[in-house]
MARLOKE-492373 format. One record per atom (N, C-alpha, C): residue in one letter; atom name; x, y negated, z negated. Coordinates in steps of 0.1 Angstrom, whole numbers. Last residue first. Layout:
% residues N
  residuo  atomo      u      v      w
        a     CA      X      Y      Z
...
This chain:
% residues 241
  residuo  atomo      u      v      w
        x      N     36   -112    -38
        x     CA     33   -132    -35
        x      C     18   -132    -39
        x      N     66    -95    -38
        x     CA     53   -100    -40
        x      C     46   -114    -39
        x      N     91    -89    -33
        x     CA     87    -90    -22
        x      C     67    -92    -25
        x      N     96    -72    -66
        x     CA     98    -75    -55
        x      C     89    -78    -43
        x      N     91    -74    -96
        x     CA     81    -80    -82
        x      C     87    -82    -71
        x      N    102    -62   -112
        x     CA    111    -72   -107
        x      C     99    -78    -95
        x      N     84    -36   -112
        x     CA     90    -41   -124
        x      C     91    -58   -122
        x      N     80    -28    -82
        x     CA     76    -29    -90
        x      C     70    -39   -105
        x      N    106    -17    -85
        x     CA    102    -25    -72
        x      C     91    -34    -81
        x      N    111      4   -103
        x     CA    117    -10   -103
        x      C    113    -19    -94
        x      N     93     22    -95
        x     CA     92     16   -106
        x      C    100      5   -110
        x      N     98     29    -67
        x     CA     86     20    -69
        x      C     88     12    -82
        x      N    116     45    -69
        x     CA    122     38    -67
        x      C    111     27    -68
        x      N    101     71    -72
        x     CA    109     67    -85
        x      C    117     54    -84
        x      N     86     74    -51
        x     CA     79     67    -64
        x      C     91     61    -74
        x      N    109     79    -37
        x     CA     99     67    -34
        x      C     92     62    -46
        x      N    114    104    -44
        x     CA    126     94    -46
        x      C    119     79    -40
        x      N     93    118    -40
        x     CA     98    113    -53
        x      C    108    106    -52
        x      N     94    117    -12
        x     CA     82    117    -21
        x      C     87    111    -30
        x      N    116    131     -7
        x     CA    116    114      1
        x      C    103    113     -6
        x      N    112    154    -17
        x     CA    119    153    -18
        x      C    119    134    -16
        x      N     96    163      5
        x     CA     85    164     -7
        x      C     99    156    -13
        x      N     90    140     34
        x     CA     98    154     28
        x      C     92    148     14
        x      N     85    132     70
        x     CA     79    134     56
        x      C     88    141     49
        x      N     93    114     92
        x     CA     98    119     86
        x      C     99    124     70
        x      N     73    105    104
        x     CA     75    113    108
        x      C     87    121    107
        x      N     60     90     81
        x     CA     53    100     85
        x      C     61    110     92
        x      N     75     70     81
        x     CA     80     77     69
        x      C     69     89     74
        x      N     77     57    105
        x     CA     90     68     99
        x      C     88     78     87
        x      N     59     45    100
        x     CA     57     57    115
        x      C     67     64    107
        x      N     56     32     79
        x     CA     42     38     81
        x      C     50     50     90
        x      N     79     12     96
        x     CA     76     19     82
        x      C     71     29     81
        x      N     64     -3    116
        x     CA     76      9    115
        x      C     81     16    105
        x      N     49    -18    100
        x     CA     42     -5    104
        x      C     53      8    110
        x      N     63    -33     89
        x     CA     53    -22     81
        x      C     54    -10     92
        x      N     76    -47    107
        x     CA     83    -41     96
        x      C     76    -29     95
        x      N     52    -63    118
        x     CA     62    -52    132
        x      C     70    -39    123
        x      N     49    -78     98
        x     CA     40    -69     99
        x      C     45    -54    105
        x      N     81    -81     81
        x     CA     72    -87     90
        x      C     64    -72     90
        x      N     81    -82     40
        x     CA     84    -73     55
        x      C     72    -83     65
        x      N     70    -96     15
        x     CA     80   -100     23
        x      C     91    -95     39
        x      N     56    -81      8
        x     CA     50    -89     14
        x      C     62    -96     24
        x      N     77    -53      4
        x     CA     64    -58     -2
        x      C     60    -71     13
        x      N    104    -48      4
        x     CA     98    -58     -1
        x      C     88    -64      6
        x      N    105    -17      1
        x     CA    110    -23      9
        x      C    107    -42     16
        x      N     88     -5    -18
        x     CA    101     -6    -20
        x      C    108    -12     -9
        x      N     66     -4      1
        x     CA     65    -11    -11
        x      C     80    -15    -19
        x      N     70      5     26
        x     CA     67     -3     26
        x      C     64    -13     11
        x      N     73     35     14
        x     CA     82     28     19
        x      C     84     12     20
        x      N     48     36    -11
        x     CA     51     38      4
        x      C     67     33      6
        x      N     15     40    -27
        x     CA     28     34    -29
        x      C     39     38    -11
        x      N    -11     47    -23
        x     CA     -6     39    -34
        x      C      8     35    -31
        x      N    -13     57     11
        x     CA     -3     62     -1
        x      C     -4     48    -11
        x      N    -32     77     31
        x     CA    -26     65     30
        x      C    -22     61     15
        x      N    -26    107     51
        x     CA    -31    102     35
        x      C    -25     90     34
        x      N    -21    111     82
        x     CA    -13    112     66
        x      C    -27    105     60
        x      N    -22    105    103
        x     CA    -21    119    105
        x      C    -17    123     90
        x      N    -28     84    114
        x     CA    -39     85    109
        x      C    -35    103    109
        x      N      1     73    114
        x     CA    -10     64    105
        x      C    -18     74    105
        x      N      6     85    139
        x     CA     12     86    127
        x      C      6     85    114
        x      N    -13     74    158
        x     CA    -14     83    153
        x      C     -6     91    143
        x      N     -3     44    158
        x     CA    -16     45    150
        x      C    -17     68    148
        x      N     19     37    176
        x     CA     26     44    160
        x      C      9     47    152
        x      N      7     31    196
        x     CA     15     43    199
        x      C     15     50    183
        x      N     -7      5    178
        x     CA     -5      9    190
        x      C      0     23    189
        x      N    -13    -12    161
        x     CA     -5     -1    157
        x      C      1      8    166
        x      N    -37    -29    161
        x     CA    -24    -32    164
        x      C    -11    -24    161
        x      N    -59    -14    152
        x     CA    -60    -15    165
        x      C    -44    -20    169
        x      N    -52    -12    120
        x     CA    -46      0    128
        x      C    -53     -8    145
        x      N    -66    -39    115
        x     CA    -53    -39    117
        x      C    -49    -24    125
        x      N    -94    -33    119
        x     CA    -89    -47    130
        x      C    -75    -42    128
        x      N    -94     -6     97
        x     CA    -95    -11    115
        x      C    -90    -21    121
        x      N    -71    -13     73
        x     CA    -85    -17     80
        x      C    -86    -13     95
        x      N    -48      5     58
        x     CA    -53     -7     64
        x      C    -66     -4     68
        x      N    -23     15     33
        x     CA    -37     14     37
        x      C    -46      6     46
        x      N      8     21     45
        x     CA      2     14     35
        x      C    -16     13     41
        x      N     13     59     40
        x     CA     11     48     46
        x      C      5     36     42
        x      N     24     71      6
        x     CA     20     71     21
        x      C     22     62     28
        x      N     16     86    -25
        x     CA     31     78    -16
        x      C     24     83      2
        x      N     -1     95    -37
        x     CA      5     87    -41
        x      C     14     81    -32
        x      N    -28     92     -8
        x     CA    -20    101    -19
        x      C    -10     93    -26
        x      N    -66     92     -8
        x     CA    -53     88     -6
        x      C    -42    100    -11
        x      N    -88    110     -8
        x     CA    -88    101     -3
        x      C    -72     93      6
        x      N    -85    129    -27
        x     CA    -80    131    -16
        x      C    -83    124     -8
        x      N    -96    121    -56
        x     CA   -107    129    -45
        x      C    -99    132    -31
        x      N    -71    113    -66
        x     CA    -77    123    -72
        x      C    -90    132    -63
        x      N    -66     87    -52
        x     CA    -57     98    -49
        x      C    -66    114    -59
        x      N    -91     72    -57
        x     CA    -87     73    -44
        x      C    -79     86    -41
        x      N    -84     71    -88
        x     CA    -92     82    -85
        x      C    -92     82    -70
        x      N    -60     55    -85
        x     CA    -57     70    -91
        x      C    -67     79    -85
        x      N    -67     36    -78
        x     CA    -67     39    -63
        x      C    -60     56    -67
        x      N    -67     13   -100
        x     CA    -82     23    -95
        x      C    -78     33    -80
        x      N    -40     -1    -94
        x     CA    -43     14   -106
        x      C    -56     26   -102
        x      N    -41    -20    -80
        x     CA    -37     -6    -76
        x      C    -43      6    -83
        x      N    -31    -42   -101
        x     CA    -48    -40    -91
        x      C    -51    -30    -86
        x      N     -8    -43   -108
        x     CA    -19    -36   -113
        x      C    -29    -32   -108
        x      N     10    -56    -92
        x     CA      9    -38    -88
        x      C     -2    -34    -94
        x      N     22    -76   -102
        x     CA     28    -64   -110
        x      C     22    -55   -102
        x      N     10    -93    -84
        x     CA     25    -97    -90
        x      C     28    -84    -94
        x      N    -18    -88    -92
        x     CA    -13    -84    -76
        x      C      4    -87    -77
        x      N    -20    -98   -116
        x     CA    -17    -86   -113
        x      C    -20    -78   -100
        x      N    -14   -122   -111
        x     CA     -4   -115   -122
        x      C     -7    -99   -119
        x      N    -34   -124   -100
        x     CA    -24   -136    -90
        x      C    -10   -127    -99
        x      N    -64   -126   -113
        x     CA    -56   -125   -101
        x      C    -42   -122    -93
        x      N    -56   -149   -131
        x     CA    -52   -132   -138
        x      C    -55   -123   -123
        x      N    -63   -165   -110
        x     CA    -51   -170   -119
        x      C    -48   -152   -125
        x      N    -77   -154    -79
        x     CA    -79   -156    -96
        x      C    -66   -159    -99
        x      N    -74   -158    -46
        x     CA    -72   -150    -57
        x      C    -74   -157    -69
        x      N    -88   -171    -28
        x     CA    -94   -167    -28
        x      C    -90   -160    -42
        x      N    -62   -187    -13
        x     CA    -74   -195    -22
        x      C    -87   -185    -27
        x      N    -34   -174    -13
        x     CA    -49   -171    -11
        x      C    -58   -181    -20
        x      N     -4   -185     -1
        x     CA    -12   -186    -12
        x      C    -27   -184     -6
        x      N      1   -165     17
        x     CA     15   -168      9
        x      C      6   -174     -6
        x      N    -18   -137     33
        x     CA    -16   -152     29
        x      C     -4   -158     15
        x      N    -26   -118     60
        x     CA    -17   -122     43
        x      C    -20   -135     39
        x      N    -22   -104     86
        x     CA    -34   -101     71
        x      C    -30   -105     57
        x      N     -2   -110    103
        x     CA      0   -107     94
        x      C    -12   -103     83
        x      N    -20   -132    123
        x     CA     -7   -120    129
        x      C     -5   -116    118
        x      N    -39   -139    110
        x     CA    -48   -134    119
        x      C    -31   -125    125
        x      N    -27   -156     91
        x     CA    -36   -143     87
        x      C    -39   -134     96
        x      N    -15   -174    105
        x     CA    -10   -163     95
        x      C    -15   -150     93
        x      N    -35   -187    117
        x     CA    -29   -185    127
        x      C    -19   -172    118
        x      N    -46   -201     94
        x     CA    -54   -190     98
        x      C    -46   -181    110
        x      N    -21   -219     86
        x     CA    -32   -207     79
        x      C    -37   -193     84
        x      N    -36   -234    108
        x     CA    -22   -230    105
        x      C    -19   -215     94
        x      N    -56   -245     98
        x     CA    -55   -235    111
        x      C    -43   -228    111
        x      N    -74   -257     74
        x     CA    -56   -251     73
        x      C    -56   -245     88
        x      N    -95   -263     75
        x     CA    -90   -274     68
        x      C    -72   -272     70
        x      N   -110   -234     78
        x     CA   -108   -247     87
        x      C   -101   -260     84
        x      N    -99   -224     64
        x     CA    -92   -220     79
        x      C    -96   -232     83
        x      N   -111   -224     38
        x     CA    -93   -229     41
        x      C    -91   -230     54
        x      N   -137   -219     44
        x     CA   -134   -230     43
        x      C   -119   -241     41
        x      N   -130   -195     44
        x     CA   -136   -200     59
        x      C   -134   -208     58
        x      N   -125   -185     19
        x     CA   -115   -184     27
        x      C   -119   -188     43
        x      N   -150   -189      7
        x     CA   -138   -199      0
        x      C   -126   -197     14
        x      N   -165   -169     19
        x     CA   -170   -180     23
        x      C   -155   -193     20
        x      N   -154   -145      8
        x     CA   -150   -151     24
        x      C   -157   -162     25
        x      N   -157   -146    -20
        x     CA   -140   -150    -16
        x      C   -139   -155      2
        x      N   -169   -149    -41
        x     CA   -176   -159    -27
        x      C   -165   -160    -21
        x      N   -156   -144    -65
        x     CA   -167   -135    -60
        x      C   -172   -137    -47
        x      N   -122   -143    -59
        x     CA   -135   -148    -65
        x      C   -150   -142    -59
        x      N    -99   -112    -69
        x     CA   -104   -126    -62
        x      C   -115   -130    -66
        x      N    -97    -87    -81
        x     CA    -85   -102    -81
        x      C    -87   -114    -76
        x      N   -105    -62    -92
        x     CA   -110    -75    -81
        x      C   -101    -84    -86
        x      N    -87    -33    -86
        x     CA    -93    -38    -98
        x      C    -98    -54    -89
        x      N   -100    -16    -60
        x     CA    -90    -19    -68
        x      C   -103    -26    -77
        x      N   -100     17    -37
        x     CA   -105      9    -48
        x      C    -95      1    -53
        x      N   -114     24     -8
        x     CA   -101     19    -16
        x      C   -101     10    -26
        x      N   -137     42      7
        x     CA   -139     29     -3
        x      C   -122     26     -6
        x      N   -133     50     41
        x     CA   -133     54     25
        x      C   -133     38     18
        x      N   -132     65     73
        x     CA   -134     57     62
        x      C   -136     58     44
        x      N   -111     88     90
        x     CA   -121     86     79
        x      C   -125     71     70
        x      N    -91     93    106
        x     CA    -98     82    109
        x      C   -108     78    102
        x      N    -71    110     98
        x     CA    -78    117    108
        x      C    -91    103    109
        x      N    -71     93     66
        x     CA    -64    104     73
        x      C    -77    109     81
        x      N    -86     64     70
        x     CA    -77     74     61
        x      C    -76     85     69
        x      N    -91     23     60
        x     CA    -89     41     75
        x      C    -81     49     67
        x      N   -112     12     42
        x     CA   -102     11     45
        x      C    -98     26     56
        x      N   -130    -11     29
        x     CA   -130      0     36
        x      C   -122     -1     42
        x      N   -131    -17     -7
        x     CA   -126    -23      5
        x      C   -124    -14     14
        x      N   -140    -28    -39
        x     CA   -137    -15    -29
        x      C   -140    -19    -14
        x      N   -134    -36    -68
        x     CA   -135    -40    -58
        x      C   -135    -28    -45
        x      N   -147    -37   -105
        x     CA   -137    -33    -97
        x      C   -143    -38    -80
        x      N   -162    -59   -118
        x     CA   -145    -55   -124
        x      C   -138    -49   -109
        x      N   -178    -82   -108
        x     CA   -178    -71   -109
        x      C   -161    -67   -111
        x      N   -176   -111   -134
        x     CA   -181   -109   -121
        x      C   -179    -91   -125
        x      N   -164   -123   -154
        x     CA   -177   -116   -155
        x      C   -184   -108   -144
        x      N   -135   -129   -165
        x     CA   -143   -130   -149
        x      C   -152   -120   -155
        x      N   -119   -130   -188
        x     CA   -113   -136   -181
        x      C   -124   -140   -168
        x      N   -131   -106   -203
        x     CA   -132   -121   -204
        x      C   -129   -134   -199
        x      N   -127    -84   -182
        x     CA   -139    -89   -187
        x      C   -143   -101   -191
        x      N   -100    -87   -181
        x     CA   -107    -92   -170
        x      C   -123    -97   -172
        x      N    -90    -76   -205
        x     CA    -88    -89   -201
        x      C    -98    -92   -191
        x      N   -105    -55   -206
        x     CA   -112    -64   -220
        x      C   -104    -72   -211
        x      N    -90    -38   -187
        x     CA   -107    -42   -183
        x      C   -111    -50   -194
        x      N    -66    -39   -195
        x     CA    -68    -44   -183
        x      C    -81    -49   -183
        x      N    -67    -18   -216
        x     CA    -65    -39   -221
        x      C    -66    -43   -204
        x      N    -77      1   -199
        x     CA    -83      1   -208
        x      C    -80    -12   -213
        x      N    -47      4   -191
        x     CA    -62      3   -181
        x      C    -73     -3   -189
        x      N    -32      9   -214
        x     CA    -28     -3   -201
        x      C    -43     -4   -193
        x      N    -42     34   -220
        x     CA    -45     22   -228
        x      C    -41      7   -221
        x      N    -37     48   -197
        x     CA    -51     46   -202
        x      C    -52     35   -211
        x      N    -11     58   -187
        x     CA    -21     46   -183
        x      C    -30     44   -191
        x      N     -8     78   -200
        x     CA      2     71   -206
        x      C     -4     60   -198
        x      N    -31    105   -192
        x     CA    -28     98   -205
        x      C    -21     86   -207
        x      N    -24     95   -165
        x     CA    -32     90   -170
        x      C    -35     89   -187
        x      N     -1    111   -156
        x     CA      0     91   -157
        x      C    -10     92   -162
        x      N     -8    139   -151
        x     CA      4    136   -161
        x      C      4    122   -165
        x      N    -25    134   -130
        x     CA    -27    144   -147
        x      C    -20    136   -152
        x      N     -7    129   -112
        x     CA    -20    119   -120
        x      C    -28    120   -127
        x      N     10    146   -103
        x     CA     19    135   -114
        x      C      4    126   -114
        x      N    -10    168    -97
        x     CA      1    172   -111
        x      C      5    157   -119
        x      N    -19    162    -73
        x     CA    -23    160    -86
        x      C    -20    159    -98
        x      N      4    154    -60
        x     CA     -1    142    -63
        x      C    -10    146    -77
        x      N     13    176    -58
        x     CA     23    172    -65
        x      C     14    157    -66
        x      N     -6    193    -38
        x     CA     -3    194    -55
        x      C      5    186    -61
        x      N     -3    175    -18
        x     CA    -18    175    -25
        x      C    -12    180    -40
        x      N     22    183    -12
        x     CA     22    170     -7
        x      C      7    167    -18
        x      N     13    211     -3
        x     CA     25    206    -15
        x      C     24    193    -15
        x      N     -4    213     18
        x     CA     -6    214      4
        x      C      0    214    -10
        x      N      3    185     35
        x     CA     -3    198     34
        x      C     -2    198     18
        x      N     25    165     47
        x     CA     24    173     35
        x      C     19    183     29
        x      N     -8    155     65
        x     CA     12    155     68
        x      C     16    159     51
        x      N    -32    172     67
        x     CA    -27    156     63
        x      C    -11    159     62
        x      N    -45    191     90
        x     CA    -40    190     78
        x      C    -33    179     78
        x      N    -55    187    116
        x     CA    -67    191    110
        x      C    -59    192     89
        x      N    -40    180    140
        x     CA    -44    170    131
        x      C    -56    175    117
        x      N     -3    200    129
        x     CA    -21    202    130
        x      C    -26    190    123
        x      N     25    184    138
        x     CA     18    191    123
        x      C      3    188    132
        x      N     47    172    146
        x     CA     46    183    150
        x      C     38    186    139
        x      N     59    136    162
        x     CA     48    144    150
        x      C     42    157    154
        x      N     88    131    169
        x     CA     77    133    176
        x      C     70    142    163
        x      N    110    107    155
        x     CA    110    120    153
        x      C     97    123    158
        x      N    108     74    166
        x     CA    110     84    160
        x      C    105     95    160
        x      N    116     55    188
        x     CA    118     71    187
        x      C    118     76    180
        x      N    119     25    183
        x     CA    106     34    178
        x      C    107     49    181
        x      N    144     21    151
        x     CA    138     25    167
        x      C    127     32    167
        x      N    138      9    130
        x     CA    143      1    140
        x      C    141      5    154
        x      N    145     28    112
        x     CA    128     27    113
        x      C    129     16    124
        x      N    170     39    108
        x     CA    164     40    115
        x      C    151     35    123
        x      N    169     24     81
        x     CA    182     17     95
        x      C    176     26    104
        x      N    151      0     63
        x     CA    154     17     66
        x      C    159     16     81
        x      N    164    -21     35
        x     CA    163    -17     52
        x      C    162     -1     57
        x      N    147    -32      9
        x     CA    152    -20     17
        x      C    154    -20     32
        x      N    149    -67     -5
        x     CA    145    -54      5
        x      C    152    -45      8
        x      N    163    -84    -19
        x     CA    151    -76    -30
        x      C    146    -64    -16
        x      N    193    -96    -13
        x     CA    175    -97     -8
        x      C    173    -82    -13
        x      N    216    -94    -13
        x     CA    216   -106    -12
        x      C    200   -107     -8
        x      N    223    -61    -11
        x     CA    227    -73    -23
        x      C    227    -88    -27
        x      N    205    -42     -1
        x     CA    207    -55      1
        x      C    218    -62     -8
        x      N    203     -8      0
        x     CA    198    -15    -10
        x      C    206    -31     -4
        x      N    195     14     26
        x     CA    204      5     24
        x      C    201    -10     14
        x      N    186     42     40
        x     CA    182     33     30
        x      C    192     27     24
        x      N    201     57     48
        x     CA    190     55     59
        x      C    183     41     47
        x      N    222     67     38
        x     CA    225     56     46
        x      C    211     45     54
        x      N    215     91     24
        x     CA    216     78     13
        x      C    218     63     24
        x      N    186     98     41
        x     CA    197    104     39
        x      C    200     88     32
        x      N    151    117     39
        x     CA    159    102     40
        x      C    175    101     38
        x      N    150    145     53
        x     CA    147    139     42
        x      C    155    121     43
        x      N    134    163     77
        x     CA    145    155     73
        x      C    143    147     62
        x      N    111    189     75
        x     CA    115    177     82
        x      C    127    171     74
């Protein structure tokens, strides 16, 4: 397939986002791959393993002061796992590190009703600008991306892959319409188009044209120039909240 060409990605000089100048129309490129293999196949699987061999020695001690901070910081359960849709429609745990409070939907029933306005956000976007639900050490490492880290072993059992679709829930793939079999024809990716292309700060309509392009325009090549572009994204918190 086609690799992302230097035009199709257009760095801003006045906003921290990526425009991908195709992902505007929904024609994209018609999905020509068996739903019985994940879009990348088996180059797409070896190059995830290879680079989470390779991160884990140089994560481990970052992972490792991650869990003595949170430990002291929240006693609750360290990590968090949230069902999420995966290639060909599978459910799976998606793991992170927990960032929120332990009674987070009851705390967040209690904003809707006092906020409707709020709730009218959440319910077209799945976000919130401020979550009454996230921790102070929370709040720093949904800022940096850390919370993610647990989603190595997600990509280690083939759950996920490093670079994909951004991960959603049912209620959300129901709004995906046409572009949902894109979504469920890939591995949903730690990292994505949708990350380098600022983050929270894309409308939903954004994402998911995202999600479609970058599926249906996979290359092992638009792989690594994604991750390698994550690491400043990243860095600078782009499009984080």
């Amino acid at each position: 397939m086609q690799m992302l060409r230097a035009h199709d990605l257009v760095a801003d000089t006045d906003s921290p986002r990526l425009v991908a100048a195709h992902v505007q129309s929904p024609a994209a490129k018609p999905l020509q791959i068996p739903r019985t293999v994940p879009v990348g196949g088996a180059a797409k699987r070896a190059l995830d393993i290879f680079l989470v061999i390779l991160a884990i020695p140089l994560l481990l001690p970052l992972i490792l002061g991650l869990i003595i901070i949170l430990r002291i910081k929240d006693p609750g359960p360290l990590l968090y796992g949230h069902r999420r849709i995966g290639f060909g429609g599978r459910e799976f745990n998606c793991w992170k590190f927990r960032t929120m409070v332990v009674d987070g939907d009851a705390v967040l029933e209690r904003h809707f009703r006092s906020n409707p306005a709020a709730e009218a956000v959440w319910k077209e976007q799945r976000k919130l600008v401020d979550d009454p639900r996230v921790t102070s050490i929370g709040a720093v490492l949904r800022k940096l991306s850390l919370d993610e880290l647990p989603q190595l072993l997600n990509v280690l059992k083939g759950e996920m892959s490093l670079v994909g679709p951004r991960p959603v829930v049912q209620a959300e793939l129901d709004h995906y319409g046409a572009s949902a079999r894109h979504y469920l024809a890939a591995r949903p990716g730690l990292t994505g188009l949708w990350q380098i292309s600022g983050r929270s700060d894309t409308t939903y309509a954004e994402r998911v044209r995202l999600d479609r392009f970058y599926v249906a325009n996979w290359n092992l090549w638009q792989d690594l120039r994604i991750i390698f572009m994550t690491i400043p994204a990243v860095v600078m918190s782009r499009g984080a909240h």
